[in-house]
C-alpha positions as CSV (number, residue, x, y, z in Angstrom):
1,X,-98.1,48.2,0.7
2,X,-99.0,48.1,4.0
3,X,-102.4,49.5,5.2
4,X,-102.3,52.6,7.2
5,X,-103.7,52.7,10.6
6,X,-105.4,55.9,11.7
7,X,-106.0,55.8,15.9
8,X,-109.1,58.7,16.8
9,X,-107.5,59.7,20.3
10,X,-107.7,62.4,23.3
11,X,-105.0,62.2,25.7
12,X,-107.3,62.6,28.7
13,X,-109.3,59.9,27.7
14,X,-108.2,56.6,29.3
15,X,-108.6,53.7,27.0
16,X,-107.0,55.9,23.7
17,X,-104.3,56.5,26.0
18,X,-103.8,52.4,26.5
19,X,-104.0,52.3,23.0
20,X,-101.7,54.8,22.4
21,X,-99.2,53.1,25.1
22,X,-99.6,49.6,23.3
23,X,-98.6,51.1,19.4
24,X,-95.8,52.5,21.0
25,X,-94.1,50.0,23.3
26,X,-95.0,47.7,19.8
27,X,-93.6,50.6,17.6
28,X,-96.0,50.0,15.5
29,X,-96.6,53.1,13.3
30,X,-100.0,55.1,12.9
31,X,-101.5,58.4,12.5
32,X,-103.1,60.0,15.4
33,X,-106.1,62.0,14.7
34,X,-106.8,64.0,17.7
35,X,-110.5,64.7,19.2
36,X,-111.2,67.3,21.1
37,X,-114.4,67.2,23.3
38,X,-114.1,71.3,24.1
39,X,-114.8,72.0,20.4
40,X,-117.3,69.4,19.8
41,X,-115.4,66.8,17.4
42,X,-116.8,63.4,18.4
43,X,-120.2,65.4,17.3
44,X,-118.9,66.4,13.8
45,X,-120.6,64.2,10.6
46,X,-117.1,63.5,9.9
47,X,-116.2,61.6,12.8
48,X,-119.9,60.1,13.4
49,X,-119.9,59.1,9.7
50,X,-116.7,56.9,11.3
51,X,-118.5,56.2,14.8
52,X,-122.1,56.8,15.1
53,X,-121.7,56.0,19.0
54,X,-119.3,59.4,18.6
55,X,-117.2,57.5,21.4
56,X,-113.4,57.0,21.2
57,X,-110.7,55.4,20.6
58,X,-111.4,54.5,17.3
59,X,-109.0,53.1,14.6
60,X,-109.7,52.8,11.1
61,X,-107.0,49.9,9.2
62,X,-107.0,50.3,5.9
63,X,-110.9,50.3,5.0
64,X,-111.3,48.5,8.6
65,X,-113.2,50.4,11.5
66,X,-112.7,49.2,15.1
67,X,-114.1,50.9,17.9
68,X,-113.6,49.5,22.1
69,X,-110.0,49.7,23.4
70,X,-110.2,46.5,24.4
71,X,-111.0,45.2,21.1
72,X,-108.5,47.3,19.1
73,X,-105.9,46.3,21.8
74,X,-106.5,42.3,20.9
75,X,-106.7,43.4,16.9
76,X,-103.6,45.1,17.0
77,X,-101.6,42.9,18.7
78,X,-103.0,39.8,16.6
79,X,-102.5,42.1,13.1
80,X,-99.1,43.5,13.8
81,X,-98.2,39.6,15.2
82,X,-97.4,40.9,18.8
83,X,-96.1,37.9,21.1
84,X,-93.6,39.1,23.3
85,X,-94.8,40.0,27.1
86,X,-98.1,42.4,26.2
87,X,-99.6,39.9,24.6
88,X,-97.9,36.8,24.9
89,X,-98.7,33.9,22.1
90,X,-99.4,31.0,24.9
91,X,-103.2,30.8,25.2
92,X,-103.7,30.1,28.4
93,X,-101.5,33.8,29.1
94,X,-103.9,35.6,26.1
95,X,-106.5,33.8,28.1
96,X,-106.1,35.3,30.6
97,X,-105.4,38.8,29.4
98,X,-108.8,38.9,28.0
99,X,-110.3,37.6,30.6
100,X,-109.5,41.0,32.5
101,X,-110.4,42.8,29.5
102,X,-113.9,41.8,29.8
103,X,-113.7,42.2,33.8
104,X,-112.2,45.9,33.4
105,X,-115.6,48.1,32.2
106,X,-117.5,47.0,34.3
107,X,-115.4,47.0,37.7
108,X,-111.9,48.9,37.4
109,X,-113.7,51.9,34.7
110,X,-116.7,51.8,36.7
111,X,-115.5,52.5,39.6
112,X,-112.7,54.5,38.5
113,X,-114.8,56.4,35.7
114,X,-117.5,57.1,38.1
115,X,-115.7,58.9,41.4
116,X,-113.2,61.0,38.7
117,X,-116.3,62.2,36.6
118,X,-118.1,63.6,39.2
119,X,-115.3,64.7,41.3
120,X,-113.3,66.6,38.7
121,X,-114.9,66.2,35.1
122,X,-118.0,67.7,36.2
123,X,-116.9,70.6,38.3
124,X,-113.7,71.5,36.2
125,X,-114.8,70.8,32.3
126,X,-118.2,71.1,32.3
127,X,-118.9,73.7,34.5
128,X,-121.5,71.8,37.1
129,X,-121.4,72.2,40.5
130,X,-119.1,70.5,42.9
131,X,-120.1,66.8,44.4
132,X,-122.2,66.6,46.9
133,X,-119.7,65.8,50.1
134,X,-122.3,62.6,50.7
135,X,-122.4,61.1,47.1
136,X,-118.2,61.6,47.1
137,X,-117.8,59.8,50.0
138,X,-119.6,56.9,48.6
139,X,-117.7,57.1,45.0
140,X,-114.4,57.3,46.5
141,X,-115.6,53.9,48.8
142,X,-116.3,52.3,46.0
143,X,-112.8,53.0,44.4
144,X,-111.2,51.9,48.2
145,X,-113.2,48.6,48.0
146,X,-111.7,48.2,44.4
147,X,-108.3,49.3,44.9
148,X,-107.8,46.9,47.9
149,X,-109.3,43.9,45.4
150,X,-106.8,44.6,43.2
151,X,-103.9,45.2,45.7
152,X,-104.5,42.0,46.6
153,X,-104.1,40.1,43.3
154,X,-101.0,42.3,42.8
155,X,-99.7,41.4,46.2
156,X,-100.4,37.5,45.7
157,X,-99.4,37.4,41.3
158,X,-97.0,40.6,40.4
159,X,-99.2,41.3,37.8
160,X,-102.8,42.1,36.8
161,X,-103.7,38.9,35.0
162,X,-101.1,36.8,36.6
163,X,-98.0,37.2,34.2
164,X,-94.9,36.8,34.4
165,X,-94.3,40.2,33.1
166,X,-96.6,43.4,32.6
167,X,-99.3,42.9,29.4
168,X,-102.1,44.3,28.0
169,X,-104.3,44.1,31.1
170,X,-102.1,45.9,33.2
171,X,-102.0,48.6,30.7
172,X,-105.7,48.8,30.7
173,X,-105.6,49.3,34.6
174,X,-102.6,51.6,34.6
175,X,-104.2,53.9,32.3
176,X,-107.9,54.0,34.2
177,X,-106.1,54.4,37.6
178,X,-103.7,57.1,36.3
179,X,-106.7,59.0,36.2
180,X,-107.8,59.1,39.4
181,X,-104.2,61.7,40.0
182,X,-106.8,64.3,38.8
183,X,-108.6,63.4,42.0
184,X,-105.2,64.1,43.7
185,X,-106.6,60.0,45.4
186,X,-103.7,58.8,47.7
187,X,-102.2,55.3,46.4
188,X,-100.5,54.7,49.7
189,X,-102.7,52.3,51.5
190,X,-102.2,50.2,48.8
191,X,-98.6,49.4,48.7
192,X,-98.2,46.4,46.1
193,X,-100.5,48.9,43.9
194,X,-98.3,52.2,44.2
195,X,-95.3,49.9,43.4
196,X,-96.7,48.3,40.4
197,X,-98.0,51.9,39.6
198,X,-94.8,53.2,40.0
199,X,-93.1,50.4,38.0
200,X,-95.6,51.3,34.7
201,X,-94.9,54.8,35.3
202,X,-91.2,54.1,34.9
203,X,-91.2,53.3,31.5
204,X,-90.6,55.7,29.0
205,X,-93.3,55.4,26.3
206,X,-95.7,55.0,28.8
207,X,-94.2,58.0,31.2
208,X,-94.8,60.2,27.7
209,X,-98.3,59.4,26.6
210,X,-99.5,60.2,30.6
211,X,-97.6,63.6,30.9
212,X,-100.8,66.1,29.3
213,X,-102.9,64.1,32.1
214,X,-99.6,64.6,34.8
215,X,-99.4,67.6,33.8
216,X,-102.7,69.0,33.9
217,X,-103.4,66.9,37.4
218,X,-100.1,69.0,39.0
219,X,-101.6,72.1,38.1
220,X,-105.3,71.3,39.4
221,X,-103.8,70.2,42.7
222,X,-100.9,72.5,43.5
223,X,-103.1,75.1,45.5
224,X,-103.0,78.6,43.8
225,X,-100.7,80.4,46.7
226,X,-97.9,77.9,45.3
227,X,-99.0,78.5,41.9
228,X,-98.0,82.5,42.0
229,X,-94.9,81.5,43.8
């Protein structure tokens, strides 16, 4: 009997939802255990006794615990024997993969993480004040200087870490810069970005898993005149 495979997930989180997006375009089958932030979850013994860090995603595999998306993205796809485009079995291809899985936290997240936090986390969920006009200015910069990076490698190689075809990296990116819609950020000045955005987008698993964070980003930017209407 196989073992089962539990996933610890929130749908606004970013790396669950790229986790969530792998098991599905894999169809690989698992129990999602949601966490909610609002009531305090990833603070309960129950989940800490799983994740002291009280961070997610977390999956638990049989009597297995993993915790960092990138990890559980390179364990799944090496337990469930994935080799088709997301993670493809030539190694200099995985090799590549992984080498913008390590790149990711600290440049596309950081970046990404960092203007979206402040700009909407802060204000809308936790009840802070609004930004600073100054300190936006130079968080949104800082996501402009990345997003013309990567605009770049996507104009010159198709794909994130230079596939032939979409793979885990690029749905490691897709998922941190589908967050910045909360920030209502413009993807136009980045054409070969907004067209590989708009190619992941396209696809139906991954189209599903996004639409609480679509959702939710439609509603925080449709001003409330139109709302009523």
């Amino acid at each position: 009997m196989a073992a089962a495979l539990t996933l610890y997930s929130n749908p606004f989180s970013q790396p669950c939802r790229a986790v969530r997006c792998f098991l599905a375009l894999n169809h690989i089958d698992y129990e999602l255990h949601p966490i909610d932030f609002g009531k305090g979850d990833h603070r309960s013994p129950e989940f800490l006794a799983i994740n002291p860090q009280g961070l997610i995603p977390v999956i638990t595999h049989g009597d297995f615990t993993l915790s960092e998306s990138g990890a559980i993205l390179i364990y799944l796809a090496e337990a469930f024997h994935v080799e088709n485009q997301w993670y493809p079995a030539d190694i200099h291809q995985r090799a590549q993969i992984n080498s913008y899985l390590h790149w990711h936290h600290t440049n596309s997240r950081k970046h990404v993480y960092g203007y979206v936090f402040h700009k909407v986390t802060q204000p809308v969920f936790m009840g802070l004040p609004p930004i600073a006009p100054e300190k936006e200015a130079e968080l949104k910069a800082n996501v402009d200087t990345f997003m013309a990076g990567i605009n770049q490698t996507l104009e010159a190689h198709h794909y994130i870490a230079r596939t032939s075809q979409a793979s885990l990296a690029d749905l490691q990116c897709f998922c941190e810069l589908a967050q910045l819609k909360l920030a209502n950020y413009d993807f136009t000045p980045y054409p070969a970005v907004k067209r590989w955005f708009e190619e992941l987008e396209s696809n139906p698993q991954i189209n599903e898993i996004h639409q609480p964070l679509f959702g939710f980003a439609r509603k925080l930017n449709t001003p409330a005149e139109e709302a009523t209407n």
